[in-house]
C-alpha positions in Angstrom: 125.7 81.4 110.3 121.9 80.9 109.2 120.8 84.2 107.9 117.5 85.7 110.2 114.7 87.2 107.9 111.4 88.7 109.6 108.3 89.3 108.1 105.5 92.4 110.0 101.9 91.5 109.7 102.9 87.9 109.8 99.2 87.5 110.3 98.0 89.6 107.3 97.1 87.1 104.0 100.4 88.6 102.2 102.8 88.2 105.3 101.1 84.8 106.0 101.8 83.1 102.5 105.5 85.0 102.3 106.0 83.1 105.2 104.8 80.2 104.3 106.8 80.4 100.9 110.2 80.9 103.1 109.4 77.8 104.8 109.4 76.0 102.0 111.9 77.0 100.8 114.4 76.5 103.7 115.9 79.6 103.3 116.7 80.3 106.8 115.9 81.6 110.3 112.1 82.5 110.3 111.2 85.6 112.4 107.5 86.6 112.1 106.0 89.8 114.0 102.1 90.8 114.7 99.9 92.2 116.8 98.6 89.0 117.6 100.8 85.9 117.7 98.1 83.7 118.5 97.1 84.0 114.9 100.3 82.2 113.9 100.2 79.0 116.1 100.7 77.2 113.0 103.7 78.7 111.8 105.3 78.8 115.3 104.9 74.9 115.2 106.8 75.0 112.0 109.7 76.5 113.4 109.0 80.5 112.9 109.8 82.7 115.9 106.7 84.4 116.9 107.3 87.9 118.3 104.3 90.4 119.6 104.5 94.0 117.8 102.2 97.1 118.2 103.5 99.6 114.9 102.0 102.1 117.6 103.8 101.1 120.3 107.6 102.6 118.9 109.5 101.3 122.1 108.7 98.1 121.7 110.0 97.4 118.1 113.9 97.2 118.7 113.0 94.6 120.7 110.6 92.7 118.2 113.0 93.3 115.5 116.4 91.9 117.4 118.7 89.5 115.7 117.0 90.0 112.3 119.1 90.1 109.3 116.6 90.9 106.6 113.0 92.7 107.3 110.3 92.8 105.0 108.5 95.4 106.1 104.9 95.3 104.7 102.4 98.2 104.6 100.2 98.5 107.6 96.4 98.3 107.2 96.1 102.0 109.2 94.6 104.2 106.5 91.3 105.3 108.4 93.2 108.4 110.3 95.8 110.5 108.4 99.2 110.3 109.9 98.6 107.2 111.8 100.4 104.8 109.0 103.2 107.0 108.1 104.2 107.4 111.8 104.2 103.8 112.3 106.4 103.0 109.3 109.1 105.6 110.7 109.0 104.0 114.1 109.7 100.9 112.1 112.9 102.5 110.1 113.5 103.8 113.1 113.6 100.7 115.2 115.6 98.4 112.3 118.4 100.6 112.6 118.4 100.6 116.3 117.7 96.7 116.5 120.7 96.0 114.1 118.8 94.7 111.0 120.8 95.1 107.8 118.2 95.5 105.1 114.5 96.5 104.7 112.5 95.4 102.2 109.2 97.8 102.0 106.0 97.1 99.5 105.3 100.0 98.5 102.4 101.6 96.0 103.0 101.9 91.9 103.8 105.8 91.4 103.3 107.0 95.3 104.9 110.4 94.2 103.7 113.7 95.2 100.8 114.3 92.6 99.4 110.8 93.2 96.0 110.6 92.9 95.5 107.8 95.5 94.6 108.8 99.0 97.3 106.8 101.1 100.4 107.3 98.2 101.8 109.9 100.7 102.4 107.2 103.4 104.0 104.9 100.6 106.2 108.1 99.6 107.1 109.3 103.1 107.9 105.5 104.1 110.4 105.6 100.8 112.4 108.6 101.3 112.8 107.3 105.6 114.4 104.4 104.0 115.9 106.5 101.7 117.7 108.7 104.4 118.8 106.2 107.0 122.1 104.3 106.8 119.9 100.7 106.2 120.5 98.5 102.7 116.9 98.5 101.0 114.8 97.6 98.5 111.4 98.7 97.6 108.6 97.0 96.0 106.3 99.1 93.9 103.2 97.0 94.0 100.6 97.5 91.3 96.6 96.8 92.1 96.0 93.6 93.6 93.7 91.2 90.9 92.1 89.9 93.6 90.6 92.9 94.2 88.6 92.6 90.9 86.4 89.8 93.0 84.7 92.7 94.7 83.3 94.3 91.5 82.9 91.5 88.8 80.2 89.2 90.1 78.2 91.9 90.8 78.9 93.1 87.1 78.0 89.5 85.9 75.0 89.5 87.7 74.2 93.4 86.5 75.7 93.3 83.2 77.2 96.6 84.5 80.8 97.4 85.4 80.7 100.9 86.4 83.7 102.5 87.2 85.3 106.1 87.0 88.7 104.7 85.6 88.1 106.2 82.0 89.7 104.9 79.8 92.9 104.0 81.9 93.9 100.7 83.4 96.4 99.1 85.8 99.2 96.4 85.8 97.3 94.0 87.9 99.5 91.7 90.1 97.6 89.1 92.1 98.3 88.9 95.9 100.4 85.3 95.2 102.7 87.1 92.6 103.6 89.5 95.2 104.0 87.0 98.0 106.4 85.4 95.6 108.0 87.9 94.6 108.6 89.6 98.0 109.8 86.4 99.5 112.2 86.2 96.9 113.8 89.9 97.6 113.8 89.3 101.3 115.6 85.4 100.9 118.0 87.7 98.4 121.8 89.0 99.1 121.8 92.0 96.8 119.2 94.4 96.0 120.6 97.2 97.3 118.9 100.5 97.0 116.6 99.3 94.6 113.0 100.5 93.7 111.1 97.2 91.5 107.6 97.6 89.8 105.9 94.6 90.9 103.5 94.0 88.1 101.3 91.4 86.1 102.1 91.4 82.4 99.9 93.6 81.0 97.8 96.9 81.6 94.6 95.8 81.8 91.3 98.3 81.1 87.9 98.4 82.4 86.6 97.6 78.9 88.7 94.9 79.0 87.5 93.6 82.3 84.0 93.8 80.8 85.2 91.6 77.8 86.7 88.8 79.9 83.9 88.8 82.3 81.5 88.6 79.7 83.3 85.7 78.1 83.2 83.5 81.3 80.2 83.6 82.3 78.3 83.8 78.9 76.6 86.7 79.3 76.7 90.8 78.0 78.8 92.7 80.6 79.2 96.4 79.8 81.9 99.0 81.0 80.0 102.1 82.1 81.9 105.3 82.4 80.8 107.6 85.9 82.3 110.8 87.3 84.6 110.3 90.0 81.6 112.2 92.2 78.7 110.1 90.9 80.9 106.9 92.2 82.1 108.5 95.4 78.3 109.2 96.2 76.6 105.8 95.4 79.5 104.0 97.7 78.6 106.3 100.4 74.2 106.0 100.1 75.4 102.5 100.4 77.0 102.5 103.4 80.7 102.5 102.7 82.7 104.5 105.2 83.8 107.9 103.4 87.8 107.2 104.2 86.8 103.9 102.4 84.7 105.5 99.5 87.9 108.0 98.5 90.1 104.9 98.5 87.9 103.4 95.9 87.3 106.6 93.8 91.2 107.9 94.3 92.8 104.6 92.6 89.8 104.8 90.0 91.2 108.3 89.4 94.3 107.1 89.1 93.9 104.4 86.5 92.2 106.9 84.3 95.0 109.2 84.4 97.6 106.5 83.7 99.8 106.7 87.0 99.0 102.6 87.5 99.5 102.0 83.6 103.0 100.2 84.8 103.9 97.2 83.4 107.7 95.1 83.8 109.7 92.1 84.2 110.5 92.0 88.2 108.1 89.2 89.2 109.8 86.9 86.6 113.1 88.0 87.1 112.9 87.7 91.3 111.2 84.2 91.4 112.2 82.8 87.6 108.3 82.7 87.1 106.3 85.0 85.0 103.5 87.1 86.1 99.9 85.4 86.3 97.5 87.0 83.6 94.5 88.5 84.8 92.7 86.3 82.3 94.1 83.4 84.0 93.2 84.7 87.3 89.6 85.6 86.3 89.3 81.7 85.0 90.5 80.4 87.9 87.7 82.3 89.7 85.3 81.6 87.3 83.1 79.5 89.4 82.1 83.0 91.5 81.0 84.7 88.5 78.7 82.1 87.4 76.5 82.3 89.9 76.5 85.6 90.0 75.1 85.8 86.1 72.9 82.8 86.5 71.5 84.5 89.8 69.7 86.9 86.7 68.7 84.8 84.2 
């Protein structure tokens, strides 16, 4: 029998492109659950079962979750209310076990101990150890800081000359959102796995000084790294008019580069999909056309 394997937040950009990945590579019965399945006409017409699911709406999951084999169960976006994300991953532990499903696959957060410095690492932590407790098969992806994120900061540092951050003098094994796809499709489409935790990484730590370098050298132009207090960074994203749940995201996973807990670095994205890791120098030059309007937009 064809093996089932569902993806939640088949609508989210990750969930999306680890289905689209599974389609190509014919690995099987397609399930895909969201909150809104008229998102994913396309993939429906491709074949993928299209199921409705509210994280908040526990009774319904068992349901939305039947005949699955596999789950990837990726991160909800609920972070603006404390609590709120952590209950809905439990429902979803909760509602695997009662719907059958043999094995969750979780992403997860790089270091979500206790002592974490990053705001939402508890939810990561509290999803680990439901997993951890029930009778389910899992496996947990630790994923590092997404490169893509650096699109949000470096034009504006091209066009500045400025990269301020409060991430001292730490860094972070920067994984870009494909890698991740990748390699989560790969762990899901997988027979074995069992009860393990993988650091999904890129291949190197990367600092802000060297994210200052490389943005310097593609578009032409002096960028600087400058140095802030956690406060002084919390403040300027708030006079701007960044919700304060959203501002302590920022500053907490600055915090935590500069005290090393996303210095993580290994070999699981090459040795899930036979691929290595893209760079973020790679990444950076395959963006390069945003940053160079952003430093001509100066000159």
């Amino acid at each position: 029998m064809e093996t089932s394997l569902l993806v939640t937040g088949g609508s989210g950009q990750l969930g999306w492109r680890v289905l689209e990945l599974l389609l190509e590579a014919r690995v099987g019965r397609l399930i895909a659950t969201t909150r809104t399945p008229e998102k994913l006409a396309d993939l429906a017409s491709r074949g993928v079962t299209v199921r409705k699911a509210d994280f908040d709406d526990a009774a319904s999951l068992p349901h939305a979750f039947a005949g699955a084999d596999r789950l990837l169960l990726i991160s909800s976006d609920a972070v603006e209310k404390p609590g709120r994300r952590i209950a809905q991953h439990r429902a979803a532990v909760q509602a695997a076990i009662e719907a059958g499903v043999k094995h969750v696959i979780y992403t997860s957060l790089t270091h979500p101990e206790p002592g974490s410095p990053v705001t939402f690492a508890g939810d990561h932590y509290g999803t680990e150890q439901a997993l951890a407790a029930s009778p389910l098969g899992w496996t947990i992806l630790r994923n590092n800081v997404y490169t893509d994120f650096l699109m949000r900061a470096l034009p504006q540092a091209a066009a500045t000359g400025k990269l301020v951050a409060a991430a001292g003098q730490g860094g972070a094994g920067y994984v870009t959102r494909e890698d991740c796809a990748r390699a989560a499709a790969a762990a899901l489409s997988s027979t074995g796995l069992d009860r393990k935790i993988l650091d999904i990484t890129g291949p190197a730590v990367v600092t802000h000084v060297e994210l200052a370098k490389m943005a310097s050298d593609l578009t032409g132009r002096p960028v600087t790294y400058v140095p802030i207090e956690p406060e002084e960074l919390r403040k300027s994203l708030t006079t701007a008019g960044v919700p304060e749940v959203f501002a302590n995201i920022v500053v907490s996973f600055d915090v935590a580069r500069a005290k090393g807990t996303l210095a993580v670095v290994s070999n699981a994205v090459a040795e899930l999909t036979g691929r290595a890791p893209m760079s973020v120098a790679a990444f950076l030059e395959s963006q390069r056309a945003a940053l160079i309007p952003a430093a001509k937009a100066t000159n």
